[in-house]
C-alpha positions in Angstrom: 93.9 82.0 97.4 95.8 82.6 101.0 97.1 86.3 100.8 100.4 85.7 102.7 103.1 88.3 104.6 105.9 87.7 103.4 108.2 90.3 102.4 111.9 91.4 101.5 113.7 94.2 101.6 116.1 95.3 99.5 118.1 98.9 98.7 118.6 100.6 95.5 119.8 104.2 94.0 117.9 107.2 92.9 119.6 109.0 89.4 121.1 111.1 91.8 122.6 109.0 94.1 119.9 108.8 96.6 119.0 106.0 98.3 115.9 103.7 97.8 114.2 101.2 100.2 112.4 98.5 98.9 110.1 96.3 100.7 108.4 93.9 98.1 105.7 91.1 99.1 106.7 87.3 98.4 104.3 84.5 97.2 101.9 86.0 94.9 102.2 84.0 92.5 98.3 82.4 92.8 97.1 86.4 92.7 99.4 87.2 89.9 98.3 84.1 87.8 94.7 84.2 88.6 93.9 87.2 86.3 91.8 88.8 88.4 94.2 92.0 89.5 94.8 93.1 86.5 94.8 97.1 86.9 97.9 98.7 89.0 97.6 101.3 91.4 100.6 103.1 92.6 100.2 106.0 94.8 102.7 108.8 95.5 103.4 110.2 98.7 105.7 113.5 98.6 107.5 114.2 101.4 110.0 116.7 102.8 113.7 114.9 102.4 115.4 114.4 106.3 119.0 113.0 106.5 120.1 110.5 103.7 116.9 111.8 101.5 114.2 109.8 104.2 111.2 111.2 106.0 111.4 112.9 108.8 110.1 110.9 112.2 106.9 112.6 112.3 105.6 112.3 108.6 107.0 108.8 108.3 105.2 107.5 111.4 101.7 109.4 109.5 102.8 107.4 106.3 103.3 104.1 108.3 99.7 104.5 109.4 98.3 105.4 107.0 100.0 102.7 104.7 98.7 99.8 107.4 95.2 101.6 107.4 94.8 101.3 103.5 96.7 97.6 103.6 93.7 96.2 106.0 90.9 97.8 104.0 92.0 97.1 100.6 92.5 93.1 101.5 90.7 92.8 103.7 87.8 91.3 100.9 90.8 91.5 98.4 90.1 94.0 96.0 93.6 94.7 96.2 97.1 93.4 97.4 99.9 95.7 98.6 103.0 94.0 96.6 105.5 97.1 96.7 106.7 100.6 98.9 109.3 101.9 97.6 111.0 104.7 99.9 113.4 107.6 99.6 114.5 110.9 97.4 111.5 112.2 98.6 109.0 110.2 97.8 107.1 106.9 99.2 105.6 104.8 96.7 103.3 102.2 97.3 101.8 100.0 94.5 98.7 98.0 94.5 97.1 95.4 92.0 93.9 95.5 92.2 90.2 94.1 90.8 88.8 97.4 89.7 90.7 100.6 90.0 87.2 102.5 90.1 86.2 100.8 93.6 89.6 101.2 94.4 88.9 104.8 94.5 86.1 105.2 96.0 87.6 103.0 98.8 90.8 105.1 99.2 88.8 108.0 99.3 86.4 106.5 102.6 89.5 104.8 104.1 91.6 108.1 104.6 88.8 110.4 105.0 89.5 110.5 108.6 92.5 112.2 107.7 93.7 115.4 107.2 94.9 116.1 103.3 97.7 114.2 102.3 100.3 114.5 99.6 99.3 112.0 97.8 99.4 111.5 93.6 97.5 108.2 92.0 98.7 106.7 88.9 96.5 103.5 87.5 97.5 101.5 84.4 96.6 98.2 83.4 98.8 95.6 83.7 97.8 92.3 83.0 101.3 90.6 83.4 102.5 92.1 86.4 105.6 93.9 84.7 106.0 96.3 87.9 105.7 93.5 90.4 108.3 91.2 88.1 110.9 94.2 87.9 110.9 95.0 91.9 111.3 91.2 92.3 114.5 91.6 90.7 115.5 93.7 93.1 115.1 90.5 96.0 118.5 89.5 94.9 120.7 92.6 96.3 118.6 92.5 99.7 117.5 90.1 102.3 
């Protein structure tokens, strides 16, 4: 299977008005069909809202860096693909499926150890059928 880097991006609205970026990740269909990511890992990143509900400069550069630093170690053997980051109303969500949400952990933990604390929440459920991935893919249709 060749882990490609394609993505789209695509806006959407908070219950309260706020805007949501979406960047979802094309072409997964051999991952998503191989059964092998079954478990899905999102993990929440609370952040203190700037202008139009984003994150300011400074924190959103952190989460950039830390989003590419967790991206190369999780794939880099695939035990997990990045599909989704949702951004906005003060919070950055990115969404993993992954092999084994226990490694996954323990992986996390030594990839941002380096670090200081984050504000970060983890929420792991299985799903075998990709419902997350097939909902935000949806969303391709109002973006580009």
């Amino acid at each position: 299977m060749i882990l490609k880097d394609n993505w789209f991006s695509a806006a959407a609205e908070s219950d309260n008005g706020a805007p949501i970026f979406i960047n979802g990740r094309m072409d997964l269909e051999a991952f998503k069909n191989s059964g092998k990511f079954n478990e899905r890992v999102e993990i929440y990143w609370h952040y203190k809202k700037g202008f139009n509900e984003m994150p300011h400069d400074d924190e959103g550069k952190l989460m950039e860096e830390v989003l590419e630093t967790l991206k190369k170690a999780m794939e880099k053997d695939k035990l997990a693909i990045l599909t989704g980051v949702y951004t906005g109303n003060g919070e950055r969500t990115l969404v993993f499926y992954t092999r084994t949400a226990r490694v996954f952990g323990e992986r996390l933990n030594e990839t941002l150890a380096p670090f200081e604390l984050l504000p970060i929440e983890l929420y792991v459920e299985k799903d075998r059928e990709w419902n997350e991935y097939n909902e935000m893919l949806e969303a391709q249709e109002y973006g580009e």
